[in-house]
Every structure is written in C-alpha cells, then in structure tokens.
C-alpha positions as CSV (number, residue, x, y, z in Angstrom):
1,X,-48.3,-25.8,126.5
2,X,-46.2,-24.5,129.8
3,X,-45.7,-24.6,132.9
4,X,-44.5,-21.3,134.4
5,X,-42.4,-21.6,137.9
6,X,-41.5,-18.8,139.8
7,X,-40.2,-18.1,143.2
8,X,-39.6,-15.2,145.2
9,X,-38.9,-13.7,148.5
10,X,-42.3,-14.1,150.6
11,X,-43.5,-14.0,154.4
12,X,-43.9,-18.0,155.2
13,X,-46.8,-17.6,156.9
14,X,-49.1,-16.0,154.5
15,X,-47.3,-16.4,151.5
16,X,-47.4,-12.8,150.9
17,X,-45.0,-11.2,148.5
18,X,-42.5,-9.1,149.7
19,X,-41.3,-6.0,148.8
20,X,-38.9,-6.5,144.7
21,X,-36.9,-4.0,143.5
22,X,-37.7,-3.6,139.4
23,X,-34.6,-5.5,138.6
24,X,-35.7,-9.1,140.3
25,X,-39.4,-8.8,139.2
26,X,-37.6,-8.3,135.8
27,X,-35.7,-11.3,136.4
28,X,-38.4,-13.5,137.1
29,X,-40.4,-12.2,134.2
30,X,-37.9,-13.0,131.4
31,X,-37.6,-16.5,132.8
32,X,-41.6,-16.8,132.7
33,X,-40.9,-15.8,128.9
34,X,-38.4,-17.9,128.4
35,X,-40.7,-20.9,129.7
36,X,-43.8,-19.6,127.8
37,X,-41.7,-19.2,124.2
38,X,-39.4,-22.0,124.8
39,X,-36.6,-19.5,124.6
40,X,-35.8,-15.7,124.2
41,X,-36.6,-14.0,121.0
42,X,-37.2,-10.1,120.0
43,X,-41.2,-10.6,118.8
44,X,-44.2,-10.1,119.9
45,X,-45.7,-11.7,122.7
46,X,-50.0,-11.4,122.0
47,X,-52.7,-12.3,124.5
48,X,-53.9,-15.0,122.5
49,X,-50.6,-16.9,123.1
50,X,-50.1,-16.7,127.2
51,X,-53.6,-17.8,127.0
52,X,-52.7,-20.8,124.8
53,X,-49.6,-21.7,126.2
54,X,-50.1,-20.9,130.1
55,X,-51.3,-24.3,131.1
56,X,-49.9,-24.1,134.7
57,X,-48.3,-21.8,137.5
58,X,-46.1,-22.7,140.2
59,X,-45.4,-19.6,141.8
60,X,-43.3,-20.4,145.4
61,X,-44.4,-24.2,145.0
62,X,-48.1,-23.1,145.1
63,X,-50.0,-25.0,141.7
64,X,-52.4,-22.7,140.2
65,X,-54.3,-23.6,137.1
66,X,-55.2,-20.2,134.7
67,X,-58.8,-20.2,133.2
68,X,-59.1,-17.2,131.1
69,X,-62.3,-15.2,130.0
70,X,-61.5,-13.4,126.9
71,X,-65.6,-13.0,126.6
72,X,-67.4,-11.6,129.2
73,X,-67.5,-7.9,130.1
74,X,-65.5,-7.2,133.5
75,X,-66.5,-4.4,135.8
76,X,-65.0,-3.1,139.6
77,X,-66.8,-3.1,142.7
78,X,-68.7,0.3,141.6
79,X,-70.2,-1.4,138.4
80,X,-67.7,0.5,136.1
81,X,-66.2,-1.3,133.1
82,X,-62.3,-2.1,133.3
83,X,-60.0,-4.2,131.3
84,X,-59.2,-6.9,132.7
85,X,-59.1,-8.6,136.4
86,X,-57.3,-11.2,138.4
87,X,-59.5,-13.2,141.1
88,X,-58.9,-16.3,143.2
89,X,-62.5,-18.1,144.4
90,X,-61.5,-20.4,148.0
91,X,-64.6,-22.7,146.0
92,X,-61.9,-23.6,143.3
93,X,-58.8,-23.2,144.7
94,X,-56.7,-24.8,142.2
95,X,-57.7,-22.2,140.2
96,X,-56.7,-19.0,139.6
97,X,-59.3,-16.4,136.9
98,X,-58.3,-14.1,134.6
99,X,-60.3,-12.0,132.3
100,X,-59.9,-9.9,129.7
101,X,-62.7,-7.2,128.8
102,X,-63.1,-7.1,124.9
103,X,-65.4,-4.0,125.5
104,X,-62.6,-2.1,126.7
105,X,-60.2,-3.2,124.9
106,X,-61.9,-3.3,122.1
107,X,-59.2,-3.2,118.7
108,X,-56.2,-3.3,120.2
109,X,-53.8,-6.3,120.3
110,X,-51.3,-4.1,122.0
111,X,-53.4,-3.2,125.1
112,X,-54.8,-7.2,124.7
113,X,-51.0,-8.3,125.7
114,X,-50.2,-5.8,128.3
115,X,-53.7,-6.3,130.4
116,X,-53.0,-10.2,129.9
117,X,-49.7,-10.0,131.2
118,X,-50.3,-7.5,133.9
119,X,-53.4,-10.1,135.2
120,X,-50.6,-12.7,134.8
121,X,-48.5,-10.7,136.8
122,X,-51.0,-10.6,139.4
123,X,-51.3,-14.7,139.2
124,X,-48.0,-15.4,140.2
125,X,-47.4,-12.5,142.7
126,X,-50.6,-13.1,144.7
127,X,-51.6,-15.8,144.2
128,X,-50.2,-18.0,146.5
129,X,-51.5,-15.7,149.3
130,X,-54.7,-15.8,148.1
131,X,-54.3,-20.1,148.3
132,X,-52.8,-20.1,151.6
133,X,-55.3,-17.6,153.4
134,X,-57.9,-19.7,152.0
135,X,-59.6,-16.2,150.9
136,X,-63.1,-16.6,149.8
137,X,-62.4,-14.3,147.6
138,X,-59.5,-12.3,146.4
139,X,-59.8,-9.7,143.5
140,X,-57.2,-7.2,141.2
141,X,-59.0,-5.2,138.7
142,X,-57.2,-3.2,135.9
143,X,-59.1,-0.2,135.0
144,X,-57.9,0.9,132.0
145,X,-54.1,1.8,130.2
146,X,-53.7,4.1,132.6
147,X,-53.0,1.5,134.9
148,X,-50.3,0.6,133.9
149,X,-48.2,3.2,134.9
150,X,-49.6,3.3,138.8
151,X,-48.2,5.5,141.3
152,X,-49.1,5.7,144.6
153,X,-48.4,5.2,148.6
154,X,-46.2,2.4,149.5
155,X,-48.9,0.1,150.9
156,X,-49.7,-3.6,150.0
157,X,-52.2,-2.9,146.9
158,X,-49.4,-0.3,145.5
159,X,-46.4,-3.5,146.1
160,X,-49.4,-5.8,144.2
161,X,-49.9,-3.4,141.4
162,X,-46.3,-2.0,141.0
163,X,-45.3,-6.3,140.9
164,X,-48.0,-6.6,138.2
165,X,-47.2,-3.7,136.2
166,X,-43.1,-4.6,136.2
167,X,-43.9,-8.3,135.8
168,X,-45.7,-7.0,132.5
169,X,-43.4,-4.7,131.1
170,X,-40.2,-7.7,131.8
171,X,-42.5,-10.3,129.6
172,X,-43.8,-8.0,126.9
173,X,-40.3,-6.7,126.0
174,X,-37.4,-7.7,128.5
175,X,-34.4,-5.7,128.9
176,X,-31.6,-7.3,127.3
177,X,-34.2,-8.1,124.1
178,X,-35.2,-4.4,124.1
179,X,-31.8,-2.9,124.7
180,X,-30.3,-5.1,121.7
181,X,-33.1,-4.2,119.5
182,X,-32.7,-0.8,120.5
183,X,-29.2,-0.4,119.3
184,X,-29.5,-2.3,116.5
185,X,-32.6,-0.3,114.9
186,X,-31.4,2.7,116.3
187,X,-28.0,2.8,114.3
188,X,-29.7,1.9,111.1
189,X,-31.6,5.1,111.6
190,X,-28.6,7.2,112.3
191,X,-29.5,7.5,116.4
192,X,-26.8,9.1,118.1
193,X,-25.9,6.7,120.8
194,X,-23.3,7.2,124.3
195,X,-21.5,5.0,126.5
196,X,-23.1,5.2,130.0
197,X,-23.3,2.7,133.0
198,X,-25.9,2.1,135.0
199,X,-28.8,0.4,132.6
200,X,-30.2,-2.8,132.8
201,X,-29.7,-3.6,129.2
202,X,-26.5,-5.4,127.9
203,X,-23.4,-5.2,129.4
204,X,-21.4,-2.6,127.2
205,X,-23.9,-1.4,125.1
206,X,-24.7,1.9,124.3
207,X,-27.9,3.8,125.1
208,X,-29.6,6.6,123.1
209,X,-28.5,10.6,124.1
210,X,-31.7,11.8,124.6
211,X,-30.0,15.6,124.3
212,X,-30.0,15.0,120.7
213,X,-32.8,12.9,119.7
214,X,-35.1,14.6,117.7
215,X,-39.5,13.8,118.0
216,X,-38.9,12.9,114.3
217,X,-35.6,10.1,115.0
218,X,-38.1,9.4,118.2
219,X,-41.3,8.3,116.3
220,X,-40.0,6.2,114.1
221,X,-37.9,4.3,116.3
222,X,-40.7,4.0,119.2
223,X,-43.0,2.6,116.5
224,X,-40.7,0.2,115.1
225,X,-40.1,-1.2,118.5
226,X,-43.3,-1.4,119.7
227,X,-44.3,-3.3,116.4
228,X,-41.1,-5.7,116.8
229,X,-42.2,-6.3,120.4
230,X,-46.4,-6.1,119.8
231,X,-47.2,-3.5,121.8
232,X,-47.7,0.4,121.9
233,X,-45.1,3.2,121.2
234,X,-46.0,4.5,124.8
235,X,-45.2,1.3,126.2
236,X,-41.7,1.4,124.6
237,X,-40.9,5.0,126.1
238,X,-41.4,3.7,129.6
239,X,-39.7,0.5,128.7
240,X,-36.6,2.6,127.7
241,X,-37.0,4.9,130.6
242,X,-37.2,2.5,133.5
243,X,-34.2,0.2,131.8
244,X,-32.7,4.0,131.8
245,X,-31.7,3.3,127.4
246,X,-32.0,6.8,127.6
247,X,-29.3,9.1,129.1
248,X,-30.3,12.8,129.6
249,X,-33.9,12.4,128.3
250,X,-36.1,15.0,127.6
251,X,-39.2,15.8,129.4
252,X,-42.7,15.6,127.7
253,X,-42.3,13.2,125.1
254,X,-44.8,11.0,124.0
C-alpha cells in the first residue's frame, strides 16, 4: 500500500491547477510511480495494481482517499457508456471515486491501465479544487481510447484533460524508462539510431531516424514495448512522439 504526494503550481484560493507544460506533469507522474512501485523499473504497470496499492493521495496537502469501481457500468450525462470516470461527492469529501467500466473495456488490460491512470490523473489534478470549493459534485468522464489523445481549445476542461492524459502517459511508461528501453530493444533489432538533442529521454542517448525506419523494424519494436510496458502499440507511438525518440518521423504510421 501507498501513499502518493504530489504538488504543483495552483491558484491559493481555489486550489485550481494551473496551467503544466508536458515536462512537469511528466515529472510528477514518474514520482507517483516511483511511490506506487517502490522504485522505477521498465514493466508493466496494470489497473489491478494502482487500485491495490493507491491507498492514499495527497495532492498540494489536500488528503484524498481512492475507492475504485471496477464493477458497475459508467455512463456521461447523455446516458452513453464511457470507460471510466473521476467524481468527487461534497457528502464524502475525503473521498475521491474512480470507476472503471468493464463493458467498455471489456478484454483489454492495456486500455484497463491507461483509463485507470488517466482517472488517477484526474484525482490528483482536480481534486483538491473539487475539496476546497466544497462542490456538491464534480465529475471527469473518459469516453473511450480516443480520449486519450484530446485536443481542443485552451480552456479549463482542455488544461484538466490534457493534465490527465500526460499524467497517464508519465506513469504507464515514463521517459527515461521508455527511452532506455527503446535503445536497448531497438539496437538488438538492428534500428538505425542518431544523435539529436532536444528529447526528454536520457541525457546522451540516441533516438530512432524515423527517415529510415521501416513499418516492418516499426511493428516489431512498438509491440515489444508496449508488451514490456503493458500497454498498446498505439500508446507507445505517441509515447515516442511527445518524448520526440523519433527524429524526422514519418507521417501516418500506426
């Protein structure tokens, strides 16, 4: 069992997250893995775990205790199914609720990590302003995969869900993990890999030429990544993308 601590920059008042760039929410999700594994470690990370292990958050010195709903189908405000949600209830307020839909979901252990850790993402970010606006009732919904890639205007629900989604990708396989793995699987498959600056990997590591990486080269690498880490091959091209492991990278893959 854990407790997970995080702090961040935040409007006093409300508590209200403000504005990361990629690299701090990064930052604060690797420690959150750190705390939840007891150290750092290229494996998986599965839903079952952060549900075992997270027993409480402190997220800007606000205490929130997780209780999880791996059972019960989940649905938005229109009545239409999604995968998982994050809600805070003023009637509890030590407690924070996350739920996982198994009808979405369904088979897939992969897409059972990433909603958990988006939702968890959502815990720590708005939480606290959720516990010091006394909300009645405060609500995130995660439709579906899809979701985790959200675009959108720059408004406070696109900061929430952008947090969530970058909080997720930082647990489920942080940089310098990825970027190590990376290298090392990709130069026993004979990977052509370049010097380049600018990642958020390892300091002095290389990163894949995209110019000359082949689907073939590509498939087998994403899917022995995504296995080492538990989670999709998608997953692991924008992981690779964002943490820009891929110089010169070629449109319309995957």
């Amino acid at each position: 069992m854990a407790v997970v601590t995080a702090s961040f920059p935040n409007i006093p008042s409300t508590g209200e997250a403000r504005p990361l760039p990629a690299s701090a929410i990064w930052s604060i999700a690797r420690e959150a893995r750190r705390q939840l594994c007891g150290g750092l470690w290229a494996k998986p990370l599965p839903a079952d775990a952060m549900i075992r292990r997270v027993e409480l958050l402190v997220a800007n010195g606000i205490r929130l205790v997780p209780v999880w709903d791996c059972q019960s189908e989940v649905h938005d405000e229109q009545g239409l199914p999604v995968a998982g949600a994050c809600e805070y209830d003023s009637d509890s307020p030590e407690n924070i609720y996350l739920s996982l839909n198994p009808a979405v979901i369904g088979e897939r252990p992969d897409l059972a990590a990433s909603t958990a850790a988006h939702e968890l993402g959502h815990a720590i970010f708005d939480g606290p302003a959720s516990v010091i606006a006394c909300r009645s009732k405060a609500r995130h919904v995660t439709p579906d995969e899809r979701h985790f890639d959200t675009t959108g205007p720059k408004n406070e629900e696109y900061w929430s869900e952008y947090r969530a989604n970058e909080f997720m990708g930082g647990l489920l396989a942080p940089p310098d993990l990825l970027h190590r793995a990376m290298v090392m699987r990709a130069r026993e498959f004979g990977i052509t890999l370049i010097n380049r600056s600018g990642h958020a990997g390892k300091p002095g590591y290389p990163v894949i030429d995209g110019q000359v990486w082949d689907m073939v080269e590509q498939d087998a690498l994403l899917d022995d990544l995504a296995g080492m880490f538990g989670v999709s091959a998608a997953f692991i091209w924008v992981r690779l993308n964002k943490y820009r492991f891929v110089a010169n990278a070629q449109p319309g893959r995957v």
